[in-house]
N, C-alpha and C positions, 0 to 999 in steps of 0.2 A: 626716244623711240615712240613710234603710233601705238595708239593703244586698239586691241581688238578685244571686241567681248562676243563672245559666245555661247550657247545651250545645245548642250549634246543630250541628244534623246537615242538610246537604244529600241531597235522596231527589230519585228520579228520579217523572216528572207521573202513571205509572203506580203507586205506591207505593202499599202498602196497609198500612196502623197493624195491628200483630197484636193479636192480645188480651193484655192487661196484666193479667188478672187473678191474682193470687194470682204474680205478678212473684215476687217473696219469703213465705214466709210468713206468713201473718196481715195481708196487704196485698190489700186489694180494689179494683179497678178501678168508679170512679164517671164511666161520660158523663156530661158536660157539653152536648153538642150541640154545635152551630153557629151562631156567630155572625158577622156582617159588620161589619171595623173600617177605619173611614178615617181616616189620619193625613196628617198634615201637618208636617213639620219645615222649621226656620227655623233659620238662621244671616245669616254676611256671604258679601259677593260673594266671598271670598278664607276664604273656612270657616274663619274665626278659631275657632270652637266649636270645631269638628272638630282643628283644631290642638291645642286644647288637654283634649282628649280629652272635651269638654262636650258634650253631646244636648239640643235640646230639640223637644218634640213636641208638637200636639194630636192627642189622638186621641178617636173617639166610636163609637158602633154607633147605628144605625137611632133616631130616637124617646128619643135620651139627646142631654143636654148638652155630654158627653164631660166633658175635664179635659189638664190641660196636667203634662207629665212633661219634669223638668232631669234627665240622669243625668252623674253625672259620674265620671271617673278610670273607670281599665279596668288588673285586674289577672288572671295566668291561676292559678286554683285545681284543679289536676289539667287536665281537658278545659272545663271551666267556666269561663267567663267574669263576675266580679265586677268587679261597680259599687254606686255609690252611686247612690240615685234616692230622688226626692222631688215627690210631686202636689202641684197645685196647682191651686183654683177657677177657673174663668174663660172665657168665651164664644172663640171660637177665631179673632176676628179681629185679637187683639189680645197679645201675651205678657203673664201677670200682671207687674205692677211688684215683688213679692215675689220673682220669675225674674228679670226683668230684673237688681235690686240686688245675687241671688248671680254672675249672671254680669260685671255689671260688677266685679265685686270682682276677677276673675280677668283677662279681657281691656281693661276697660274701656271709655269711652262709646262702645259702637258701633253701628249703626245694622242690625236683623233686619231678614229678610224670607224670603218662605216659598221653599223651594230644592229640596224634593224631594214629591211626594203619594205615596200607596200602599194598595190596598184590599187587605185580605185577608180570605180567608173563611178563619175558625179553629173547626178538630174539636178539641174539651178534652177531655181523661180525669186527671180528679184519683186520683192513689194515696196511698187513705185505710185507714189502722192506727187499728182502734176511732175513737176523737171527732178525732185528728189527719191532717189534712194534710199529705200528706208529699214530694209533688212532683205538679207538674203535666206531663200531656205535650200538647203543642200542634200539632197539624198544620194547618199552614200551606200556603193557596195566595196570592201575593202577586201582585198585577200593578203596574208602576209606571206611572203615570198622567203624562201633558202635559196639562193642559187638561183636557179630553174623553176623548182618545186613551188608549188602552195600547199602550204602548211596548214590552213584554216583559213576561215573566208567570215567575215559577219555585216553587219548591215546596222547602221546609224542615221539621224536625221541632222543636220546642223544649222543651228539658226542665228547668222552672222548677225548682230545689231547695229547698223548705224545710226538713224535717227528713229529710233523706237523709241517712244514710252509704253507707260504700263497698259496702257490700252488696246496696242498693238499686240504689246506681248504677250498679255492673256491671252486675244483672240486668237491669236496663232496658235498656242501650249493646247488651248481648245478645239482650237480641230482640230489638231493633230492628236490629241489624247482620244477624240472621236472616231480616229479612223485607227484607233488600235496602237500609237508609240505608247511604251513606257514612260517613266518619268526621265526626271535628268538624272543623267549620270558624268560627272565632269574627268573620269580618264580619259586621259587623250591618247588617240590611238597608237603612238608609238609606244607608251606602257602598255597596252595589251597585248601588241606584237611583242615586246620585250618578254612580256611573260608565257606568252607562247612557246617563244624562242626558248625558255629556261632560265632565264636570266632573274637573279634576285636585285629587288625594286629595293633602292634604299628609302629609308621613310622620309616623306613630304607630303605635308598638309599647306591649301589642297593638291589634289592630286592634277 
């Protein structure tokens, strides 16, 4: 599986994304815009996945297909959250059987179903050095969904790493700690909705 790492920063609904530009030197700040993403994760009634630190998600934007994401294992990399993740093709009412086969490997025959929704609308700013991509910054306003209903709404920063070093990664944690984010915080948002939702979180370190 690819590995992704990550730093989740909780911001308050007034936050404003500074400008990233020239973050480091010879690093320029590329908008992305804004897009709208609805996901959908599945587990069991008793979050065996969750237990055993497995994710799985659909997720799509407006007029796409989307794709289905297993992330698995969760380790802490400085402030960064590392996982393994791996897409997979497939319409979103149903987990691909190539998901199903890794997770049965681990928990066994058990029986999904969908246990959390969530919309976010996501501001991207890729920091690009010459032809490399070097990290993504993502601000996040999530709402968690019943049905219909939104149930609570919060607001995250996310800072995807690809070729970061600590260099990057300071300067980034620093302006953005400048312009008012908290620290990190590595729950990821479907244990928040979980917990929203009422659902009891079984323990896993990290989270």
């Amino acid at each position: 599986m690819p590995e992704e790492r990550e730093i989740k920063i909780p911001v308050d609904v007034d936050f404003v994304l500074p400008d990233l530009d020239q973050v480091v030197d010879g690093t320029r700040a590329v908008d992305g815009g804004t897009i709208e993403l609805s996901a959908t994760y599945w587990d069991t009634d008793d979050l065996a996945l969750l237990r055993e630190k497995l994710g799985l998600r659909h997720r799509s934007a407006p007029g796409e297909p989307g794709k289905w994401t297993l992330k698995a294992g969760a380790s802490m990399v400085g402030d960064a959250v590392s996982r393994d993740e791996t897409d997979f093709p497939g319409p979103p009412g149903r987990p691909p059987q190539a998901a199903i086969d890794v997770i049965r490997a681990v928990v066994g025959d058990v029986e999904l179903h969908p246990v959390a929704r969530l919309v976010t609308d996501r501001h991207t700013v890729d920091l690009v050095a010459g032809d490399t991509r070097r990290a993504e910054v993502a601000d996040d306003r999530v709402a968690i969904r019943s049905g219909t209903r939104t149930v609570e709404t919060f607001r995250e920063v996310e800072v995807e790493l690809f070729d970061a070093d600590e260099q990057l990664i300071g300067a980034v944690m620093a302006r953005l700690r400048g312009a008012g984010a908290g620290e990190p915080d590595s729950t990821p948002k479907y244990v928040r909705a979980l917990l929203t939702l009422g659902h009891r979180i079984p323990d896993r370190t990290p989270s």
